[in-house]
C-alpha positions as CSV (number, residue, x, y, z in Angstrom):
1,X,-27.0,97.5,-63.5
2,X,-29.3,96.4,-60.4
3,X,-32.2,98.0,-62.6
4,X,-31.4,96.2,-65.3
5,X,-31.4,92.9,-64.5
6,X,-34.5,93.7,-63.1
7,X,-35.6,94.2,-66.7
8,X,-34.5,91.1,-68.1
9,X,-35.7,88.9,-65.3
10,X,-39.3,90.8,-66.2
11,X,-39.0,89.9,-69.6
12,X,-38.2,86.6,-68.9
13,X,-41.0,85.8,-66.3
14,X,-43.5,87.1,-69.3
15,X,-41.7,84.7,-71.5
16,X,-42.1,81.5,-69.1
17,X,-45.7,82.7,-68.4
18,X,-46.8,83.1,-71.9
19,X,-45.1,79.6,-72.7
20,X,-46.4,78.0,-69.6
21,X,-50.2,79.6,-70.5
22,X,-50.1,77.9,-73.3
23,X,-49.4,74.6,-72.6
24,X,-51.4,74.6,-69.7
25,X,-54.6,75.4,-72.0
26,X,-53.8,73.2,-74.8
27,X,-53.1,70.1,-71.9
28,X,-56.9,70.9,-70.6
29,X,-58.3,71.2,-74.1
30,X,-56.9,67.8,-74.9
31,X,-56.8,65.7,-72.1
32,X,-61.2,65.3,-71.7
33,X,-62.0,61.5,-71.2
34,X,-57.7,60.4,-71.7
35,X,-55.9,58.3,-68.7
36,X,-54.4,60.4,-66.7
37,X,-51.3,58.7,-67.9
38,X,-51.7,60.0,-70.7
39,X,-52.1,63.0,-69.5
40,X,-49.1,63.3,-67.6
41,X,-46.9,61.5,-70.8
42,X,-48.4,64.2,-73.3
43,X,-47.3,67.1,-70.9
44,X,-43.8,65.7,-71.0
45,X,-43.8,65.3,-74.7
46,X,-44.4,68.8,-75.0
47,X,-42.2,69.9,-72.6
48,X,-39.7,68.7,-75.0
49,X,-40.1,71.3,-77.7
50,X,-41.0,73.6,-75.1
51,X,-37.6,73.8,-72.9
52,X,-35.9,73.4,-76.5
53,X,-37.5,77.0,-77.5
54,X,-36.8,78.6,-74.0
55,X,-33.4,78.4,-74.4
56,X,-33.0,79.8,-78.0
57,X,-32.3,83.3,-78.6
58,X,-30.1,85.7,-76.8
59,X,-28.8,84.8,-73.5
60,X,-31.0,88.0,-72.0
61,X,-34.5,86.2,-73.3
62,X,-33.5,82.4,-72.3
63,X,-36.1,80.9,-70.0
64,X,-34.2,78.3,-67.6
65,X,-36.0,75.2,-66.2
66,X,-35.9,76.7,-62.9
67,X,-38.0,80.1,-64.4
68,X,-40.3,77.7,-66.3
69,X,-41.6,75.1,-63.0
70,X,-43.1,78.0,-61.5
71,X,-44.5,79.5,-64.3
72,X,-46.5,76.3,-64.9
73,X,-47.8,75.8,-61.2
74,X,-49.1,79.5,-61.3
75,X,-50.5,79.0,-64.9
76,X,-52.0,75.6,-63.7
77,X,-53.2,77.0,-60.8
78,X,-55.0,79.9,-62.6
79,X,-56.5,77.2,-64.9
80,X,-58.3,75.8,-61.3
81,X,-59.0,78.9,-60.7
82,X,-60.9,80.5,-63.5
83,X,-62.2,77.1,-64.8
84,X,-64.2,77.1,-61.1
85,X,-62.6,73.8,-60.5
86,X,-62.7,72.4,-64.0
87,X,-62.0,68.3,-63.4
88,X,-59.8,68.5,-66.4
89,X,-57.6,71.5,-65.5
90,X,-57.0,69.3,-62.0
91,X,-55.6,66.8,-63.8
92,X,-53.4,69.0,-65.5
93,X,-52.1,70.3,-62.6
94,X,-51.8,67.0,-60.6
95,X,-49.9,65.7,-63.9
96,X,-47.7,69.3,-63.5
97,X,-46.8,68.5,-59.3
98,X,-46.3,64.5,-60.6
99,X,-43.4,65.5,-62.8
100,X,-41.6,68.8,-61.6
101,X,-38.5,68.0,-59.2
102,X,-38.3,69.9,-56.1
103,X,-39.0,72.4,-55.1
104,X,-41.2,72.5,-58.0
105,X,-43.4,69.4,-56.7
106,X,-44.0,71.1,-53.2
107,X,-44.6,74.5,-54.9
108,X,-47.4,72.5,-56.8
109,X,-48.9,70.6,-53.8
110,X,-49.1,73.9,-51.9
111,X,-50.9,75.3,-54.6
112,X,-53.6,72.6,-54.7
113,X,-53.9,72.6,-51.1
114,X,-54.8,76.5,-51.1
115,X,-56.9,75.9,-53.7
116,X,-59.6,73.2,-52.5
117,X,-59.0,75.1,-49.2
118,X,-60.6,78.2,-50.9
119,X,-63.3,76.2,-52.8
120,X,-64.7,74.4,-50.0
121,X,-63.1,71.0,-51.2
122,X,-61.3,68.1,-48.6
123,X,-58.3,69.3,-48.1
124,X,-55.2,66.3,-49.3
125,X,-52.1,66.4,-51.3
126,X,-52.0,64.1,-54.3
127,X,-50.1,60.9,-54.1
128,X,-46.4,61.1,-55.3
129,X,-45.3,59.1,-57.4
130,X,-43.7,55.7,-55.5
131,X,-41.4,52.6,-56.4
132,X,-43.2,49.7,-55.7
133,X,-40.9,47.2,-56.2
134,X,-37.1,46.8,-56.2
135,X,-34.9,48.9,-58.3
136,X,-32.6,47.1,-60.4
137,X,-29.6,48.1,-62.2
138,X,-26.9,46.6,-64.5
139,X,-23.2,48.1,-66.0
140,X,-22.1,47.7,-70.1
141,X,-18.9,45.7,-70.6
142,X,-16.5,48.1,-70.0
143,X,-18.4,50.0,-66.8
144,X,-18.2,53.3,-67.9
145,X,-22.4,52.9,-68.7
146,X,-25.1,52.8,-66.3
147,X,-28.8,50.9,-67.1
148,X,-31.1,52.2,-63.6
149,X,-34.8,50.7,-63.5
150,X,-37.8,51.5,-61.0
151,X,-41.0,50.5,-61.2
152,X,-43.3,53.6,-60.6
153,X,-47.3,53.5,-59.4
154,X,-49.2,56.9,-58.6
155,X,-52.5,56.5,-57.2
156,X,-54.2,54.2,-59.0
157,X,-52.2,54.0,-62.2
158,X,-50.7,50.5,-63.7
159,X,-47.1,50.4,-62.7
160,X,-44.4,51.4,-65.6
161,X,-40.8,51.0,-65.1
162,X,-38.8,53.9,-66.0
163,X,-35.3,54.0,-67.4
164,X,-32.2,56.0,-66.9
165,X,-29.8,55.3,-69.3
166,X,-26.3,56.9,-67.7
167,X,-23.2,57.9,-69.2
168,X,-20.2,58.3,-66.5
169,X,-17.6,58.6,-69.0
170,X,-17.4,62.4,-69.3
171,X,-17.2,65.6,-67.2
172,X,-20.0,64.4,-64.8
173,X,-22.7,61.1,-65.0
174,X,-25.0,62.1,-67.8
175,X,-28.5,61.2,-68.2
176,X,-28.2,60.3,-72.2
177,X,-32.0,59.0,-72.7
178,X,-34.6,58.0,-70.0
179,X,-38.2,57.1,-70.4
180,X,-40.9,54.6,-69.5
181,X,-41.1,50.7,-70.4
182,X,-44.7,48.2,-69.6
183,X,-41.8,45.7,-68.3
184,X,-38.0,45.5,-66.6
185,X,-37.3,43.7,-70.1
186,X,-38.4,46.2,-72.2
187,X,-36.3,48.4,-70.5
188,X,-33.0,46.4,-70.5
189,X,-33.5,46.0,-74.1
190,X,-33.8,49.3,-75.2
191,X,-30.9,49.9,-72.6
192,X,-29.1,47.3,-74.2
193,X,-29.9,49.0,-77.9
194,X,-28.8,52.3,-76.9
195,X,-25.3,50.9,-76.1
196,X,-24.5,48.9,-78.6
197,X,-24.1,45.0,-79.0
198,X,-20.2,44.9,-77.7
199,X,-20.6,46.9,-75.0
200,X,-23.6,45.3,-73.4
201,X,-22.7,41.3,-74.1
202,X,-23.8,40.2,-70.7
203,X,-25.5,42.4,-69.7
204,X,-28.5,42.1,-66.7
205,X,-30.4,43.4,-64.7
206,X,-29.6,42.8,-60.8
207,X,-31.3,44.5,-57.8
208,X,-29.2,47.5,-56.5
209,X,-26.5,46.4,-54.4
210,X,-24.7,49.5,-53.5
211,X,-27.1,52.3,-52.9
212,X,-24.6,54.9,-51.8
213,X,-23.6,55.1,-55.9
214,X,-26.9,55.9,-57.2
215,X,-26.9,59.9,-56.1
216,X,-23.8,59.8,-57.6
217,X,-25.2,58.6,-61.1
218,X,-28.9,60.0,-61.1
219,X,-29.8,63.1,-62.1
220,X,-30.6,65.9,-59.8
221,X,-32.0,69.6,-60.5
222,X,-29.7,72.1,-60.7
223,X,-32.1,74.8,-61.8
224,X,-30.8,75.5,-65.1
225,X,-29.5,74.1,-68.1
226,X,-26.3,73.9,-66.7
227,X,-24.3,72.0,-69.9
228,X,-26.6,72.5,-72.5
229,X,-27.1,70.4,-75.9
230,X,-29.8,67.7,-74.4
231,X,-32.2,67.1,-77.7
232,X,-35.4,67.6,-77.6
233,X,-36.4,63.7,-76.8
234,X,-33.8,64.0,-73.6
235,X,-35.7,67.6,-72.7
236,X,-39.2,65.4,-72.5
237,X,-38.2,63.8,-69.7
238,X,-36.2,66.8,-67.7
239,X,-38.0,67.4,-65.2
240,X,-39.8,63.8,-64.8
241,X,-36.4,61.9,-64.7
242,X,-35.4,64.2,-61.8
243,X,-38.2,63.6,-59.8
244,X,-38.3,60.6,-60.1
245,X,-34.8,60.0,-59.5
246,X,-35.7,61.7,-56.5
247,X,-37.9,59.0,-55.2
248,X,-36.2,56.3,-56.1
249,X,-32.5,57.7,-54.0
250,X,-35.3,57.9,-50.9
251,X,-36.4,54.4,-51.8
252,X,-33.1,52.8,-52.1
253,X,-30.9,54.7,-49.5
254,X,-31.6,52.1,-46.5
255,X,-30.8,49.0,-48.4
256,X,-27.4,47.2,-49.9
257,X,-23.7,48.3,-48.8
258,X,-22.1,51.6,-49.3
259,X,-20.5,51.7,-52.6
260,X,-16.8,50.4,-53.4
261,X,-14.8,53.9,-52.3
262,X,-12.8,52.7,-55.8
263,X,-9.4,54.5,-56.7
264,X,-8.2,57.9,-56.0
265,X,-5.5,59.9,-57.5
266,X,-3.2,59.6,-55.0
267,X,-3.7,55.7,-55.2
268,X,-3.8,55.6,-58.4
269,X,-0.7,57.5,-58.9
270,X,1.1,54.9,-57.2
271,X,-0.1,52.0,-58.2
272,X,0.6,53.4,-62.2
273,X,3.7,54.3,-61.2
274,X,4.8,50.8,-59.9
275,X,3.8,49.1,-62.7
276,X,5.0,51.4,-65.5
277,X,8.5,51.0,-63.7
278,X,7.8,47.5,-63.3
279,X,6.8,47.3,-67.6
280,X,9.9,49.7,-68.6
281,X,12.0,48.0,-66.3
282,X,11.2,44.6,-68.2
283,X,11.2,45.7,-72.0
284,X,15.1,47.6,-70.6
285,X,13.5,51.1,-71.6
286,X,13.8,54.0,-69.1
287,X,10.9,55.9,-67.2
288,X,10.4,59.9,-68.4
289,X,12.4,62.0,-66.7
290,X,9.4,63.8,-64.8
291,X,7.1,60.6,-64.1
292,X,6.7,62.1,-60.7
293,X,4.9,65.0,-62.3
294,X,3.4,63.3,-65.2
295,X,1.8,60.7,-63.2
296,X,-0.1,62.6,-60.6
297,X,-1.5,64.9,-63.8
298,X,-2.5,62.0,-65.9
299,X,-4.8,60.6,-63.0
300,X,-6.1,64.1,-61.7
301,X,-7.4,63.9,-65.4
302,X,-8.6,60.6,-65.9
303,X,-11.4,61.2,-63.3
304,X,-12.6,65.1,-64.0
305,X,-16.5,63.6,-62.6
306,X,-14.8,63.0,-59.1
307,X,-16.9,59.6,-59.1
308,X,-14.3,57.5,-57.0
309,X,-16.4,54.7,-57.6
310,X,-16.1,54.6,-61.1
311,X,-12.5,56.3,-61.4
312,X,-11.0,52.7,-62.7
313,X,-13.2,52.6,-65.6
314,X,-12.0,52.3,-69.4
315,X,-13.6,52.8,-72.6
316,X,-12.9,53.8,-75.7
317,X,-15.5,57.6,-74.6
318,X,-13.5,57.7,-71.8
319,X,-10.5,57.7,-73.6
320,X,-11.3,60.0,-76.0
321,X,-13.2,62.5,-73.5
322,X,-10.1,62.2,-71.3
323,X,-7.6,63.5,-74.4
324,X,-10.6,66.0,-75.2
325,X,-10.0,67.5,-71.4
326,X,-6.0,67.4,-71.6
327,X,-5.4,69.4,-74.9
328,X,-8.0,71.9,-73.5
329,X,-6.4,72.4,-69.8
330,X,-2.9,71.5,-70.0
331,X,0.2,73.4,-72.8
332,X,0.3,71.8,-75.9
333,X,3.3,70.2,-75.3
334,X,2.8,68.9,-71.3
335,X,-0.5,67.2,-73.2
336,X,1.4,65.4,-75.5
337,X,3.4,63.9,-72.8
338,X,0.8,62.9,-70.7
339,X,-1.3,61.7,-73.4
340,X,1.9,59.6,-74.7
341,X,1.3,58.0,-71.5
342,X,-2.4,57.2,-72.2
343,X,-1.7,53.4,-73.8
344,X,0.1,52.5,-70.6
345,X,-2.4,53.5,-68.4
346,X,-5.3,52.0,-70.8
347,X,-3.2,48.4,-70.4
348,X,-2.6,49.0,-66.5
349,X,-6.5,49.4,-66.4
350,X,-7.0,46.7,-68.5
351,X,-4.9,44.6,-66.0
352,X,-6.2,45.6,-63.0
353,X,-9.7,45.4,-63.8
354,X,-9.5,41.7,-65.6
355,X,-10.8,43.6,-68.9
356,X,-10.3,41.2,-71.9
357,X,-7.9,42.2,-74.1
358,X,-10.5,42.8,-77.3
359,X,-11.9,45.2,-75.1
360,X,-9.2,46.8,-74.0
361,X,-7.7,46.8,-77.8
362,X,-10.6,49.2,-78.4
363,X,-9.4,52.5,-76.3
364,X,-6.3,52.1,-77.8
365,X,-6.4,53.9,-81.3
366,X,-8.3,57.2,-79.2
367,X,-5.5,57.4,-77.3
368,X,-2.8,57.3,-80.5
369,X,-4.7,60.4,-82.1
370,X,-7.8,58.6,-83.7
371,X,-10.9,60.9,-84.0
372,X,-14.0,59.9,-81.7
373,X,-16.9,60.5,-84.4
374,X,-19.5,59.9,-81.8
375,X,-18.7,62.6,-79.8
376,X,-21.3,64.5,-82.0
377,X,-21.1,68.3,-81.9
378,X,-22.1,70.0,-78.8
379,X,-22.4,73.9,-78.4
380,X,-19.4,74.0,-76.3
381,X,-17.7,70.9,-78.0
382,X,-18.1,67.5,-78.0
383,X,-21.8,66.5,-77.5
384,X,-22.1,65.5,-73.7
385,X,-25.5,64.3,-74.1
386,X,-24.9,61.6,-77.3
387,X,-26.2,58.0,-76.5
388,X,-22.9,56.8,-77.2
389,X,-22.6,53.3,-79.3
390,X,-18.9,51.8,-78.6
């Protein structure tokens, strides 16, 4: 066995060279007389298709993101190398450390530093990438959707503001499109468009007042695919919107107020409980028989991202994803009772956050057994990665 996983992690280090080869050469055949924002954009635009192909095939060939940063740091590197110091494969590679997520990025700026080292060159690591300005965020209607924004300068680049459009609805917070705007207005609009026109009425940006949330909501590098299903547009930016994510939780983490610690389950569970009494108790009907069990369940599954902060959101994807996860965990009939209790818990919600009532009318038919079309199909199920509309 030991010899051979040997083989296959061979065979897929020749597959993330030969890919990473590649691109590498047909970057520094392109890129003569471009910006070098330009350069580092067209290497993430063909990173899309890229990481799209390294995961096809059988599971024994697949070529994970963390097989495929290395590859390119060594295939940049050679570049350098056999181009004698070629000003065009630099930028390649500088453009390669600017966009790979640790510990990609220092791989990258070691490499560079051994490199002008050996050539005789002044030894200095490339500027990173830096926010230069305050971050700003804003939350859709029912705050279940997440609109990030930094402005980003590297070295003497014009400054772009980059996007993170951020699902929290599902099993985890979701990066569901991210990308660079000339302006904080672009961005909100096309924020604002992915969305949909109900859900962001209101919508704004504001600076970031609770800094302790954002790790929570921005991406980080796991070192593989680890859901699966991103398109190829969302795989463009999968290793930039990491990185930068990076820089902008360094940037933000000694300003604002620790995030709201929100609800918990145990909280939850008896606040629900209270009020359900309270509503049966009123319309003379009686609670289940096993509330005490029901109740604990029902929030336990409400909240499978463990994001306290956002555990008292409602929407009608969080509805839906939240009688996707019961009819998969629980028997078919315990799910039916705690998904009886889902309009309930929608209007307890509803009550305690001050939702308004159109809004809150909207979760209900998900939790009565209607079909959520934009769940898309995933490759495990519903699509975790579609730019939801509601």
């Amino acid at each position: 066995m030991a010899a051979f996983r040997r083989h296959l992690d061979e065979g897929r280090e020749s597959r993330a060279h030969e890919m990473a080869t590649g691109l590498v050469a047909e970057l520094v055949a392109l890129v003569a007389d471009r910006p070098d924002t330009v350069v580092e954009d067209e290497l993430c635009r063909r990173l899309g298709p890229l990481l799209y192909e390294a995961r096809q095939g059988h599971p024994d060939q697949r070529v994970q993101p963390s097989r495929l940063a290395p590859a390119l740091v060594e295939a940049a590197a050679i570049a350098v190398e056999e181009g004698t110091g070629n000003a065009d494969a630099w930028r390649v590679f500088t453009a390669v450390a600017g966009v790979l997520p640790f510990p990609g990025s220092e791989a990258a700026y070691d490499a560079m530093t051994q490199l002008r080292a050996a050539m005789g060159k002044p030894v200095s690591q490339p500027a990173d990438p830096e926010v230069v300005g305050e971050v700003l965020w804003t939350r859709d209607a029912y705050g279940g959707r997440f609109g990030v924004a930094a402005p980003i300068a590297a070295a003497d680049l014009p400054v772009r503001w980059y996007l993170w459009d951020i699902d929290v609805c599902g099993l985890q917070a979701f990066t569901v499109y991210s990308g660079f705007y000339a302006t904080p207005e672009a961005a909100l609009a096309a924020w604002q468009d992915g969305i949909g026109e109900i859900a962001a009425e209101g919508t704004e940006f504001a600076p970031v007042d609770a800094p302790s949330l954002l790790p929570e909501l921005l991406p980080v590098e796991m070192g593989i695919l680890y859901v699966g299903g991103e398109s190829t547009e969302q795989l463009a930016e999968y290793y930039r919107g990491k990185r930068l994510a990076e820089i902008v939780k360094m940037a933000v983490r000694q300003r604002g107020t620790l995030a709201s610690p929100g609800l918990d389950v145990a909280t939850a569970t008896t606040e629900f409980t209270a009020w359900l009494s309270a509503r049966r108790n009123t319309a003379g009907q009686e609670l289940p028989a096993d509330v005490a069990e029901l109740v604990p369940e029902l929030a336990d599954s409400w909240c499978i991202n463990n994001i306290q902060a956002v555990f008292a959101v409602c929407s009608p994807h969080r509805v839906a994803w939240c009688v996707q996860h019961i009819r998969n965990y629980y028997e078919d009939e315990f799910a039916e009772r705690l998904i009886a209790l889902l309009p309930e818990w929608i209007r307890w919600l509803a009550a305690r956050n001050e939702t308004p009532p159109e809004l809150a009318d909207r979760c209900l038919p998900y939790a009565q057994g209607a079909a959520y079309e934009q769940f898309g199909d995933g490759p495990n199920g519903p699509d975790c990665f579609a730019r939801v509309i509601e």
